[in-house]
N, C-alpha and C positions, 0 to 999 in steps of 0.2 A: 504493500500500500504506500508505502513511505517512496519508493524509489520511483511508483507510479506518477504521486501527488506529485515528485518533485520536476518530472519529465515534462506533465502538466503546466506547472508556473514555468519553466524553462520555454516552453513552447508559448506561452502566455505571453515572458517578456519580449522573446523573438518579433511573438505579430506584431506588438503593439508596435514598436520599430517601424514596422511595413505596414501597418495599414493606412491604405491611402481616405485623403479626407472624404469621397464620396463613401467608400465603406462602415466609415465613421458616424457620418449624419443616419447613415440607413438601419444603424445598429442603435443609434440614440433615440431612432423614429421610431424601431421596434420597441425597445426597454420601453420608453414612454407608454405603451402601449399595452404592455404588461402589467403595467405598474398602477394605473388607471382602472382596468380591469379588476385587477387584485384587490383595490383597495374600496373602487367604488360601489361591488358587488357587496362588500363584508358593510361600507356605510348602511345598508339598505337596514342590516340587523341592528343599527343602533337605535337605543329606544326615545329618544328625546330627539330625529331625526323630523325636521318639518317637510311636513305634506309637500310644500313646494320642491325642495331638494328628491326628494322621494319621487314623485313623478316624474322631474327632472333625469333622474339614473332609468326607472320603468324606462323614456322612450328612446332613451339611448341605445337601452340592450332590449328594443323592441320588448317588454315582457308587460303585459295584463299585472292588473292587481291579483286578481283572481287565481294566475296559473302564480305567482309569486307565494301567495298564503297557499297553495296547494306542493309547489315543486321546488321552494326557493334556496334551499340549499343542496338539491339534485343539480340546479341552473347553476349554482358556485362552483360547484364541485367540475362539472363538466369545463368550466371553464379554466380552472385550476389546472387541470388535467390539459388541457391546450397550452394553457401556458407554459405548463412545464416539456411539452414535447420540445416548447420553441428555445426556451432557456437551455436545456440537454445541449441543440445545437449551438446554441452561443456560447455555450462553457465548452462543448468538444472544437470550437474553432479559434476561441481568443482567451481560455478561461478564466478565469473571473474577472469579469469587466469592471475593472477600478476605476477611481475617480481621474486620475491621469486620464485611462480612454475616453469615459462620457459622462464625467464629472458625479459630483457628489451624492445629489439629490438619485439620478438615478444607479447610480454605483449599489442603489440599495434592491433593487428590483428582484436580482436571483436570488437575494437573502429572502425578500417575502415568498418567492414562490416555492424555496425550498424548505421555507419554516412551514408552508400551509399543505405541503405535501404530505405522502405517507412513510412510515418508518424506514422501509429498503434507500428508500431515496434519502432522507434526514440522513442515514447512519451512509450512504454513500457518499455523499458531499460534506458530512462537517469537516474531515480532514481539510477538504478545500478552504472551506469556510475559515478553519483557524486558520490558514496561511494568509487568507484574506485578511483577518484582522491584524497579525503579524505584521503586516506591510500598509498597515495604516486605512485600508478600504474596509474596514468594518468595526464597529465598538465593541469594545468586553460586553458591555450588557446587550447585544445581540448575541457574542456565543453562549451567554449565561439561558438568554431565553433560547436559544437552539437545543443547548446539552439538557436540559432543562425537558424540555418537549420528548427528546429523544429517551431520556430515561423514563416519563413519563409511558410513551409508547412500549418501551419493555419490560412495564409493568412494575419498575422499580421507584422507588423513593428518588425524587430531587433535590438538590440542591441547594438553588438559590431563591424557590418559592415564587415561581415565574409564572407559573402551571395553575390555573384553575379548569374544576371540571365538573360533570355534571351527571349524576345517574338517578333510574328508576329504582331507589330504596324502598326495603320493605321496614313497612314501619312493624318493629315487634310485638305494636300493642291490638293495634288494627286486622294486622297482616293486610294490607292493603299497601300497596305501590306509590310512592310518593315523590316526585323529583326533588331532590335535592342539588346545591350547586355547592363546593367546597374546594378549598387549596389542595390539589395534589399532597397525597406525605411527602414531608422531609425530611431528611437524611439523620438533621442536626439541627429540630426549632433551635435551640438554645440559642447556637451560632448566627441563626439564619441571619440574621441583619448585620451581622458582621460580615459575613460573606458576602450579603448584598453589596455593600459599601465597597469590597474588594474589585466588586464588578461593574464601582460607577452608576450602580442601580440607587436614586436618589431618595423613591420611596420604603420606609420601613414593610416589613411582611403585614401587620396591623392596616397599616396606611391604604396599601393596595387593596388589600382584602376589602375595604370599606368599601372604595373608591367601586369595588365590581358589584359590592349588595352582598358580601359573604359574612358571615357571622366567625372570625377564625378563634373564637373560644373554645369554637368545638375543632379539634384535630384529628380527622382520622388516620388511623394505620389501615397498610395496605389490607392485613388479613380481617378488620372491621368494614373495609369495601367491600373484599370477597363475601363476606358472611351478609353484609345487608343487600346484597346483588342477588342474595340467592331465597327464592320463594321457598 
């Protein structure tokens, strides 16, 4: 992996050399474009979102209110899923596209599409990723919310409490099914804000949690997940 990643940025630095300024704008015209999609599809779920904005995204990506409150995270996903076939090719031909190639703002673009991805892909590119921040084209609290996700996804305890999530709990008094939203476990509440702080992350674990509507008094462990997940 390591001698791959590093063929990768070698080949990286190479393009960036050679590519010429029409390849440039067409790569910046793509990102833009990814990045828009990424982010405007996920605004639609925010809940303090005005009608007007909200309509505004519905007739961009052509979608009905209707087929939205019925498909609208099948339509994210599908799009996610586009994205990322597009990103794959812009990482397998200049990879990671830093701020040097197409500046800042979009330097972030393959960070979202591979944070909203699924685990094969998170756990194939964070190596890139750290080399990315390594070299200045990405923030510590981006790998923290990456590595974060990643362990999350393999069922393990994180870190740096980046991770909130959401399941159908069986409540043990009812027995009846009840969503619940809570901070992924962590590794080390105790630490956690200290680590935070290691990672540049400026909110405390309390802070954030508020900030999402989580109550973090209650902390589950991974094996109190398994157990309220199960009827």
């Amino acid at each position: 992996m390591k001698i791959k990643l590093t063929i990768i940025t070698f080949l990286a630095l190479l393009t960036s050399c050679s590519v010429t300024q029409n390849q440039k704008d067409k790569l910046k015209s793509e990102l833009t474009q990814i990045l828009k999609s990424d982010q405007e599809l996920r605004e639609l779920w925010t809940p303090d979102l005005s009608p007007e904005r909200k309509n505004e995204i519905l007739q961009t990506y052509k979608i009905s209110e209707s087929e939205f409150q019925k498909q609208g995270w099948k339509i994210t996903e599908k799009n996610d899923s586009i994205n990322l076939l597009k990103t794959e090719k812009i990482i397998k031909k200049y990879g990671y596209p830093g701020k040097e190639l197409v500046g800042e703002k979009l330097s972030n673009a393959v960070w979202y599409v591979i944070q909203h991805s699924k685990l094969p892909i998170i756990e194939k590119y964070f190596p890139l990723m750290i080399k990315a921040q390594e070299n200045g084209d990405l923030s510590k609290q981006q790998i923290a919310m990456m590595k974060d996700r990643m362990l999350m996804y393999q069922g393990k305890e994180q870190i740096y409490g980046t991770q909130g999530a959401g399941r159908l709990f069986v409540n043990p008094e009812t027995k009846k099914e009840e969503w619940t939203n809570f901070i992924w476990p962590i590794e080390n509440p105790e630490k956690v804000n200290e680590l935070r702080t290691s990672m540049d992350i400026k909110m405390s674990i309390e802070e954030y949690a508020k900030s999402m509507g989580i109550d973090y008094s209650k902390k589950y462990t991974l094996k109190e997940i398994e157990k309220l997940t199960k009827k």
